[in-house]
C-alpha positions in Angstrom: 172.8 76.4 89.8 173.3 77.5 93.0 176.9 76.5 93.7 177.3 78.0 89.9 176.4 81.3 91.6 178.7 80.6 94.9 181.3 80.0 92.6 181.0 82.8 90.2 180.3 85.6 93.1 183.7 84.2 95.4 185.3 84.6 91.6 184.0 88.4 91.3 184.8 88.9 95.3 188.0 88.2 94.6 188.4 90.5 91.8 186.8 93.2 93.5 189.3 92.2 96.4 192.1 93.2 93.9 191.0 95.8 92.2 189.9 97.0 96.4 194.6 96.6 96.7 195.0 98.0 94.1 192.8 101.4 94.9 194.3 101.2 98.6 198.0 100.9 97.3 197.9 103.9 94.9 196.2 106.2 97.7 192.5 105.3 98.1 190.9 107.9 100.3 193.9 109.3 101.7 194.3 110.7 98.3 192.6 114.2 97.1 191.9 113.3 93.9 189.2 110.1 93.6 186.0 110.0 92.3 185.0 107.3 94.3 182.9 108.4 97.7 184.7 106.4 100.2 180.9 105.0 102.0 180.4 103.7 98.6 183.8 101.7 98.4 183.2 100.7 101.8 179.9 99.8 101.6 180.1 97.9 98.1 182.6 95.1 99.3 180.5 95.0 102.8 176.9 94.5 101.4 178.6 92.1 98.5 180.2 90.0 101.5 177.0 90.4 103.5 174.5 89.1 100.7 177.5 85.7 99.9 177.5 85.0 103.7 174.1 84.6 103.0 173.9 82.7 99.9 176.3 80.0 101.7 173.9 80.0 104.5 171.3 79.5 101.7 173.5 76.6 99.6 174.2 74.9 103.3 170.5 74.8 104.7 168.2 75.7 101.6 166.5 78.0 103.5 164.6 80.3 100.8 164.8 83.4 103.2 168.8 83.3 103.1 168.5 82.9 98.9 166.3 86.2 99.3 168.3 88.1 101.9 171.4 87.2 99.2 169.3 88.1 96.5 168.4 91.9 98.3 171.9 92.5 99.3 173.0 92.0 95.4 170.9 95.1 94.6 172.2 97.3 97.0 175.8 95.8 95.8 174.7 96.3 92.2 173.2 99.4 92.5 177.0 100.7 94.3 178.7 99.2 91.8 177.0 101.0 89.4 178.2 104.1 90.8 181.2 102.9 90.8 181.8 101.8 87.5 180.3 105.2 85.8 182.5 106.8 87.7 185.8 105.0 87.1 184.7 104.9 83.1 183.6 108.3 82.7 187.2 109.7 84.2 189.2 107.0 81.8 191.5 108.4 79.6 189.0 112.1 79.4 190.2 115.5 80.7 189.0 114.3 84.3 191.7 111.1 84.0 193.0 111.2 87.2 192.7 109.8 90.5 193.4 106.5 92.0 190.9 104.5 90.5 192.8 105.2 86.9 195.3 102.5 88.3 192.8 99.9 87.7 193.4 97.7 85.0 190.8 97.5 82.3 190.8 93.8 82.4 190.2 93.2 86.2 187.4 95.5 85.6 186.1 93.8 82.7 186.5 90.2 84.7 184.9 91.9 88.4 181.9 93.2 86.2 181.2 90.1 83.6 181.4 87.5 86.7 178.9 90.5 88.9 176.9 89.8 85.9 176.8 86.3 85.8 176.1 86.4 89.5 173.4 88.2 89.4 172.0 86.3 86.9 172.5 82.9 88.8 171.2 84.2 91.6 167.9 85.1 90.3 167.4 82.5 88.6 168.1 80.5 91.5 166.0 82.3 93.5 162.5 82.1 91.0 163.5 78.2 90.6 162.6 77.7 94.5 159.6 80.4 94.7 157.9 78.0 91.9 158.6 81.3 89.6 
């Protein structure tokens, strides 16, 4: 299960890496109009890469306190996500539809959030299996 999760998170890093392109190439912050706060976009792809450095670190030695530390660092990433998301969905295709984020393709979003999902999921479950939970 655990390399079920490694899989699936590198799978929604790399869709959050091209929806991250595709944010930067139509403005990002440099932009006036975003909805996004920029520590959020910053911070989401940093704690999601923080919490998978971990989880390798977990899948290499088994060490339960790397599974945790992953485990933390997914909330924090889910929570900013989150944020993110409501943000992007509640200015798609309304009277607030504008902005760089409305350059994101529904699909990529769709994939980034289904395989968060699945991550999430995984790693939980991962995590319970070797507490004995």
């Amino acid at each position: 299960m655990e390399f079920a999760a490694l899989a699936a998170w590198i799978l929604a890093a790399v869709a959050g890496g091209y929806l991250l392109i595709i944010w930067m190439a139509h403005g990002g912050a440099s932009t006036k109009v975003t909805r996004f706060p920029v520590l959020v976009v910053v911070g989401h792809p940093l704690a999601a890469i923080g919490g998978l450095a971990l989880w390798i670190l977990y899948v290499a030695t088994s060490g339960a306190a790397y599974a945790w530390g992953a485990f933390a660092a997914l909330l924090v990433v889910i929570l900013q996500g989150f944020m993110l998301f409501t943000r992007w969905l509640v200015g798609r295709g309304g009277r607030h539809a504008r902005g760089t984020e409305q350059a994101f393709p529904a699909a990529a979003v769709a994939v980034h959030g289904g395989v968060a999902v699945a991550t999430v999921v995984l790693v939980f479950l991962t995590v319970m299996e070797i507490t004995g939970g």
